[in-house]
C-alpha positions, 0 to 999 in steps of 0.5 A: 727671420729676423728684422732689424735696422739697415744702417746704409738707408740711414747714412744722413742721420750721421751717427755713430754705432751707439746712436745706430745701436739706440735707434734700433732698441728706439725701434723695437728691432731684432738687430742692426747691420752697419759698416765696420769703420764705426769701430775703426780708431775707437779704443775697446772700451768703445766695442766692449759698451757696444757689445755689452748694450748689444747682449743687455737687448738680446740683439744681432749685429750683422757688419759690412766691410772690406775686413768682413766682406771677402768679396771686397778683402780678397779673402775666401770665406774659410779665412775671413771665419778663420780670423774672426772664430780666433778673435772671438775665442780670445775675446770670450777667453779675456 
């Protein structure tokens, strides 16, 4: 088991993934759950700093939201692994 930081208790902080990503290296946690909206209209440079700080601490991230919640995509699970196992691979082939 894996304890870590979830980022919905801590709404009116009003940061952003970074500052979210910073409080849980602050705290000394595993890892940290948040919404996937803080990525939404960022440029990918934004992700790839996020990632990149992610991995230098050996952390998860766990994301919610309509584009990774089949429950609120109206996807089944098979298609929401099947679209996220493609942009992975052709994150890890760039």
């Amino acid at each position: 088991m894996k304890v870590g930081l979830d980022t919905i208790c801590f709404s009116s902080w009003k940061l952003d993934a970074m500052g979210l990503l910073q409080k849980t290296i602050d705290y000394s946690l595993e890892g940290l759950q948040l919404g996937s909206q803080l990525f939404m209209n960022k440029p990918a440079e934004y992700t790839d700093e996020f990632l990149a700080k992610l991995h230098a601490h050996d952390l998860y991230v766990e994301l919610t939201g309509s584009g990774v919640n089949p429950r609120d995509s109206g996807k089944t699970v098979d298609q929401m692994v099947e679209s996220y196992e493609k942009r992975v691979a052709a994150r890890l082939d760039e």
